[in-house]
Every structure is written in structure tokens, then in C-alpha cells.
C-alpha positions in Angstrom: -12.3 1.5 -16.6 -10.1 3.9 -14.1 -12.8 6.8 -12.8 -12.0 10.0 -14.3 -13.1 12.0 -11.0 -9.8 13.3 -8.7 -10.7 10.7 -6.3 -8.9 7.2 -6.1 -11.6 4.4 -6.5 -12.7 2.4 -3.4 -14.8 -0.4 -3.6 -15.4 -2.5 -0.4 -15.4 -5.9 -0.1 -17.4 -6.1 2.5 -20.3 -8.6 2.8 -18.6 -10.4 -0.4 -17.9 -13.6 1.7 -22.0 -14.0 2.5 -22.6 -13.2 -0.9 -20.1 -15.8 -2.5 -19.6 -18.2 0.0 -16.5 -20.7 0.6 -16.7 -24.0 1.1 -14.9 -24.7 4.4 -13.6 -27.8 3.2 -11.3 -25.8 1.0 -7.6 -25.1 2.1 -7.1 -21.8 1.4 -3.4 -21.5 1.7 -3.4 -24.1 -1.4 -5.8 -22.4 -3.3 -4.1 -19.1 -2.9 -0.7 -20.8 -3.6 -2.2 -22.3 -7.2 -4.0 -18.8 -8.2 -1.1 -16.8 -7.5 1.0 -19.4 -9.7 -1.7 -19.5 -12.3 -2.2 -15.6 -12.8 1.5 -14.6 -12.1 0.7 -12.6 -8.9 3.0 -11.5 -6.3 1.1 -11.1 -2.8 3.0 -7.8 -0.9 1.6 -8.2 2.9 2.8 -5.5 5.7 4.2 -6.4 8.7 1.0 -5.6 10.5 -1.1 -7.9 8.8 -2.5 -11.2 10.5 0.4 -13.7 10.7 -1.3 -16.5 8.2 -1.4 -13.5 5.5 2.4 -12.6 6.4 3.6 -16.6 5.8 1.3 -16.8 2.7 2.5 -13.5 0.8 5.7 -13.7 -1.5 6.8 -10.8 0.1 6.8 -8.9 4.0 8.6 -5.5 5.0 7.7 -1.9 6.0 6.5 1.4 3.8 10.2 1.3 2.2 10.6 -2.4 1.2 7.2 -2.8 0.0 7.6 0.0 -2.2 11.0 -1.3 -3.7 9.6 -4.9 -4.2 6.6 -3.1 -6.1 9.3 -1.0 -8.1 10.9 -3.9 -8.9 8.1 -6.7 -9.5 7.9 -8.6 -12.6 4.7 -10.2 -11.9 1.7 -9.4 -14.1 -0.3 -8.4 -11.2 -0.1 -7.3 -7.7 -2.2 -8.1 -4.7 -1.0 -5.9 -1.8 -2.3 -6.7 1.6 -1.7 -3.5 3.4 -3.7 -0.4 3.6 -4.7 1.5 0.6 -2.1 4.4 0.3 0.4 1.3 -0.1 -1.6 -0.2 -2.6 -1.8 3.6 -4.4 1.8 3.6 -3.9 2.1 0.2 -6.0 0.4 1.3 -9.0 1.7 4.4 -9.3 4.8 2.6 -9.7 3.1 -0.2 -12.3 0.6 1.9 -13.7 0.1 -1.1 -16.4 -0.2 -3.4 -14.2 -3.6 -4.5 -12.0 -3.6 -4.0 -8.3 -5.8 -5.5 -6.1 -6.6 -5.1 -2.9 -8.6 -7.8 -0.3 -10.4 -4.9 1.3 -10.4 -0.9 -0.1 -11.5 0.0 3.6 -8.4 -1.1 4.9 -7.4 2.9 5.2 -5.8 5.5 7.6 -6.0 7.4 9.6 -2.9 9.7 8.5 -3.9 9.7 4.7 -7.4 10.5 5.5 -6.7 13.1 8.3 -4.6 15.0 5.3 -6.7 15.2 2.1 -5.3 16.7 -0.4 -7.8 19.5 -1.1 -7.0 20.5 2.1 -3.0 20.1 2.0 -3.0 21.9 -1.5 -4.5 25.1 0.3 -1.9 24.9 3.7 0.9 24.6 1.3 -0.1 27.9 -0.5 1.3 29.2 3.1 4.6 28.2 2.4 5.2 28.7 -1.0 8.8 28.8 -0.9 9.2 25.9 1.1 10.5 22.0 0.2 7.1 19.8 0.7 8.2 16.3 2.4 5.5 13.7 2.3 5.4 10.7 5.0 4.5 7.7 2.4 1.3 7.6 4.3 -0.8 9.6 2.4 -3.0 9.6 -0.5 -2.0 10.2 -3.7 -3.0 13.8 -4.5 -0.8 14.3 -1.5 2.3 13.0 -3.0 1.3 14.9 -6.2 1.7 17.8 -4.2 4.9 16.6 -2.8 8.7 17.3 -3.7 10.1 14.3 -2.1 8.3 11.4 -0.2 9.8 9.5 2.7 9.1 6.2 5.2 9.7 6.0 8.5 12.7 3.8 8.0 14.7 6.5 5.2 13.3 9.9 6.7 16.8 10.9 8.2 18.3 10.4 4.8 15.6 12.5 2.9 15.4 15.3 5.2 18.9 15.4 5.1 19.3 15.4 1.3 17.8 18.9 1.2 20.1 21.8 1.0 20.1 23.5 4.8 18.9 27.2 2.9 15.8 25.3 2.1 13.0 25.2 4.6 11.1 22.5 4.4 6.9 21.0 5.4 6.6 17.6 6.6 3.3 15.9 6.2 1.1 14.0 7.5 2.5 12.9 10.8 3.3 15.5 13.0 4.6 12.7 16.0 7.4 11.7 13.2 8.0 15.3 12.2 9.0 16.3 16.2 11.3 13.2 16.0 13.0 14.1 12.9 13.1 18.2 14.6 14.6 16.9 17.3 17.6 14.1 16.1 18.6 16.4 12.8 17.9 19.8 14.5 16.3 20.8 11.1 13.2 23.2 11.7 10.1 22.1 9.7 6.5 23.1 9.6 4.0 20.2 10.8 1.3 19.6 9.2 -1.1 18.7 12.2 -1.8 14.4 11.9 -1.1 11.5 13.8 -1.7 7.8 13.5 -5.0 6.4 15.8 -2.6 3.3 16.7 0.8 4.9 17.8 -1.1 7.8 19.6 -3.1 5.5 21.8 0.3 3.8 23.5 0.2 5.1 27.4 3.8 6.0 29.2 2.3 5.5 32.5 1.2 2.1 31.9 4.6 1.2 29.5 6.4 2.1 32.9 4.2 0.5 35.1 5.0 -2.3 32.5 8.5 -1.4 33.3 8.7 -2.5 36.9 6.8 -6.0 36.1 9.8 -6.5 33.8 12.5 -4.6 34.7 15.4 -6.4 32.2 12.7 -6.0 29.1 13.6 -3.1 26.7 11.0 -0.7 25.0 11.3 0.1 21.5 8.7 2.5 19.9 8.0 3.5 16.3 8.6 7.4 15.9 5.2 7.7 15.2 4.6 7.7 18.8 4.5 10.8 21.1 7.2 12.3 22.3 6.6 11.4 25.8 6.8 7.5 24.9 9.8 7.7 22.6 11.5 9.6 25.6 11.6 6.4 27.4 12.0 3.8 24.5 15.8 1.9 24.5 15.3 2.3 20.3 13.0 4.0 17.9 13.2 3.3 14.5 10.8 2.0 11.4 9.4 -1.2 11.7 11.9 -3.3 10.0 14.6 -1.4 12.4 12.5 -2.6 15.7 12.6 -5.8 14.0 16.1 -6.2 13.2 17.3 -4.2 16.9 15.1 -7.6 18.4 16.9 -10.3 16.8 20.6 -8.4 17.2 20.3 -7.5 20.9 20.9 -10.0 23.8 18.0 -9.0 25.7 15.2 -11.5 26.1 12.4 -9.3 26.5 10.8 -6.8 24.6 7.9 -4.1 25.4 7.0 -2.9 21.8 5.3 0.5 20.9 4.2 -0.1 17.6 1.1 -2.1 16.0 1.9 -6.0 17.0 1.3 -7.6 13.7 5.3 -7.2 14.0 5.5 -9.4 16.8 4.8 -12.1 14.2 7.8 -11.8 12.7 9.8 -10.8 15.7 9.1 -14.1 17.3 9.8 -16.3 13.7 13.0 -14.5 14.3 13.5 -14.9 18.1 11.8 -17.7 19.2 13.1 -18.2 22.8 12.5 -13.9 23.2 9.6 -12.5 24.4 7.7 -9.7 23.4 5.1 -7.8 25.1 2.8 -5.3 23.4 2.9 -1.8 25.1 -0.3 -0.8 26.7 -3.0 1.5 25.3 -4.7 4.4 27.0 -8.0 3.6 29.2 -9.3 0.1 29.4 -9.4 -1.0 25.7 -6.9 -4.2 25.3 -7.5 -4.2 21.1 -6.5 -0.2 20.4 -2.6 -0.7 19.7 -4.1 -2.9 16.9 -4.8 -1.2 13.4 -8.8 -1.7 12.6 -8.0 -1.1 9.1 -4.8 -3.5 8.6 -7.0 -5.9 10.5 -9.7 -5.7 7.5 -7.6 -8.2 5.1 -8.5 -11.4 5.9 -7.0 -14.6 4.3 -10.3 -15.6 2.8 -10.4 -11.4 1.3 -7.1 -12.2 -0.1 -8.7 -15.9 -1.6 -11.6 -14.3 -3.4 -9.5 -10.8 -4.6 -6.9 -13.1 -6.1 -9.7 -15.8 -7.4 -12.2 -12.9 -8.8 -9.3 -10.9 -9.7 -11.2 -7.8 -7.5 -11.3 -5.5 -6.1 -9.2 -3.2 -8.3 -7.6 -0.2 -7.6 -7.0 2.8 -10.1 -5.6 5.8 -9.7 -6.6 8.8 -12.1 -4.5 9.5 -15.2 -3.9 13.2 -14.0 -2.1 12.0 -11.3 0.2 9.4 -11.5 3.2 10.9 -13.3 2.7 14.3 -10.5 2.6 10.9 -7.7 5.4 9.5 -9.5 8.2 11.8 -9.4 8.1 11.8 -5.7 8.1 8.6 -4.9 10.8 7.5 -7.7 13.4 10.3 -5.9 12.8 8.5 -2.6 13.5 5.6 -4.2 16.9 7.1 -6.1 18.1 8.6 -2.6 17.5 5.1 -0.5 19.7 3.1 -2.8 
């Protein structure tokens, strides 16, 4: 049964794998291949998942595209290897239909640096204001939203609203600056940024620089301002992805988690990409510990054991809905 409580359900699945054991004889790219046939599931992965989970899922693409192929899924259940507001984001969309998740951990750090308790009371500070929602965030935030955006349509939606109207972006204050600063359109920030694109160094992505003076640096606009300054492209994933395979350059330093670089080199084989540099001496922080948490055997034993499920209370989807369904109208 969905809880009844204002909360979203999260059930780990951690420890699952010692509890239920997998024969390591067994291949699991078959097996997952024959469940998802036999229970009519579509497998949704994001770009920054582990490259086995990307060539096993039905589908691969940013905020934007994964919440268009969820719109649009005829499949009788969805298994969405991601993080969990994408997974909200899904079954708000199929409220009737089962979502499952390898790992609830899998979270973030912009959704749960904004809860919505908290957002609720900032936005009685601006009661005259549009609210604009960055897709990552929970639920209750988007019930508390007007419109919601992604990284990839967030010109178009900021745009769409009437320039008498003043406006608060949320969660990501790094993508709010960016959007300031291209559109000229004054916003109020809400203060959050993401622990992955925050951690990128310009010192050492110029230092970088000199070691490959013909590679380019593109950056997600999640990224501080002092980093996109000296990127050759921002844009959403998919548009680093797609600026990769069109340019002639044959090098790359990219800003943004490197689960992309999966599909970059698919794309580009004879390129080369180079993940941009952290802050301090950690070599693992552009990576995103909680995309990292789906694991192809999590993704085997959610689709075999048909768990864990997500459920969003009832009092919120149609609120979460609304939203997300007017992004959806405006990116068409």
C-alpha cells in the first residue's frame, strides 16, 4: 500500500545481495533481458549511470528525455535507474503504474538540500512571484511549483513567463546565475547546489589546459560560475553530448559527472575525453555516490523481486503533476 504520511517511501536495498544471493554462473544481462520481456518493463537509465546499466536499459537521456519517455511509456511497469526525484518524476506521470527503483538511496544532494517544508516557508517571502522548479527536487517541491524545468529546456521556460512577472528558481542556485546571466531575467535563488558540479576546480581544469592545449572544456551549468567562464560550451547533458560528436575537435575536458563519457565515446570513438579535475586530492569526487548506488545486479533483483517500489502520496501527485505536464507542453 502507498504510505499515507507527506513523505515519499524509501526503502533501501542495501545488504539485499548478501541476503539473497546470485549465483555467479548466471549472466545477468540475459536474465534481465527475459524479465523485462516477461513482465513488460521498460528499464529508463541516466546518462550517469555505470556503462553496463546504460547498454542494458531500453532507454538513456538526461532529466528532459527521461521524463518524456516516462510520459509516453506503454509498458506495464517502470524500472528507472537514476536517482530517486527521477523515479518520483516517473510515477507521478503513471500514477497506475509500478515504479521500481534498484536502490531508494540513490538521492541528491539538490532535492535533499531543498525540502519542501522548508521551500513552502521561503516561498511565503515571495508571494507574488512565479515559482520555477529545477526537475531536481522532490516532489512536495514541485507541488509547490508553477512550472518545472531541466537543465536542457530552462531557457525556454524561463522565457515563457511574461517579463511583469518575477520569478524564484529552485533548487540550484549555480544554474539559476547561469540562466541570470544569458536571459538577463532577475530571479530569486534559492540557496543549493549539486556535491558533483561544485567540486570541479578552474585551477586544475587550466592547468589541464596547458597539458592539452587543442582539447575543449564543456561544463554543465550546474557548475560555478568561475568554471563555466572558461568552458568552450555549457549546456544539459544530452547538449555536451551532442556538441562532442558535431565538433571537429578530438579532445574533450568535461565538467560534468563522467557516466556521460560512456556515451560520448560510443559516439566518438577515435575522440578523447578527459574528466575535469576535482578540488584537493580526491580522484572519485566528480563522480555521483548516489547514481553510483545502482548496480546491475540492484537492477537484476528489483526487476526479478519486482522491489523496491516507489509511491508517492495521493495528496500530492495531481499538485506534482501540473507542473511537470506544462514543462512537458512548452518543450514540445
Amino acid at each position: 500500500m502507498a504510505p499515507t504520511d507527506a513523505t515519499v517511501s524509501r526503502t533501501s536495498t542495501s545488504g539485499v545481495l548478501a541476503e539473497t544471493g546470485i549465483d555467479p554462473a548466471l549472466d545477468l544481462f540475459e536474465e534481465i533481458d527475459r524479465l523485462r520481456k516477461e513482465k513488460n518493463a521498460v528499464i529508463l537509465a541516466h546518462y550517469y549511470q555505470d556503462g553496463e546499466i546504460q547498454d542494458i536499459a531500453d532507454f538513456v537521456g538526461d532529466s528532459l528525455q527521461l521524463s518524456q519517455s516516462a510520459a509516453d511509456t506503454t509498458a506495464d511497469r517502470i524500472v528507472f535507474a537514476g536517482v530517486h526525484f527521477m523515479a518520483e518524476t516517473a510515477k507521478i506521470l503513471n500514477p497506475d503504474k509500478p515504479v521500481l527503483v534498484p536502490d531508494m538511496e540513490a538521492g541528491c544532494s539538490l532535492a535533499d538540500g531543498c525540502p519542501g517544508p522548508a521551500f513552502g516557508k521561503w516561498l511565503r517571502n515571495y508571494p507574488d512571484h512565479v515559482v520555477i522548479s529545477y526537475i531536481n527536487c522532490s516532489a512536495e517541491v514541485k507541488a509547490l511549483s508553477d512550472l518545472i524545468c531541466t537543465s536542457s529546456n530552462a531557457h525556454k521556460i524561463v522565457g515563457s513567463v511574461p517579463a511583469d512577472k518575477k520569478i524564484v528558481f529552485a533548487p540550484d542556485r549555480h544554474l539559476g546565475r547561469y540562466l541570470i546571466d544569458k536571459l538577463g531575467r532577475d530571479m530569486v535563488l534559492w540557496p543549493g547546489t549539486c556535491q558533483v558540479h561544485e567540486i570541479f576546480s578552474e585551477k586544475k581544469i587550466v592547468q589541464l589546459k596547458t597539458r592539452h592545449p587543442n582539447a575543449k572544456v564543456i561544463a554543465h551549468p550546474e557548475c560555478e560560475r568561475s568554471v563555466l567562464r572558461i568552458a568552450d560550451h555549457v549546456g544539459s547533458t544530452s547538449s555536451l553530448l551532442s556538441f562532442t560528436a558535431s565538433d571537429p575537435s578530438d579532445e574533450f575536458i568535461v565538467a560534468t559527472e563522467p557516466g556521460i563519457i560512456h556515451q560520448m565515446e560510443k559516439l566518438s570513438p577515435n575522440k578523447t575525453f578527459i574528466p575535469a579535475p576535482a578540488r584537493g586530492a580526491c580522484e572519485a569526487c566528480n563522480e555521483c555516490p548516489h547514481m553510483k548506488l545502482n548496480t546491475l545486479e540492484k537492477l537484476y533483483l528489483c526487476l526479478r523481486d519486482d522491489r523496491p517500489e516507489l509511491f508517492v502520496p495521493e495528496e500530492l501527485l495531481d499538485r506534482a503533476r501540473l507542473p511537470i505536464e506544462r514543462m512537458l507542453e512548452l518543450s514540445r
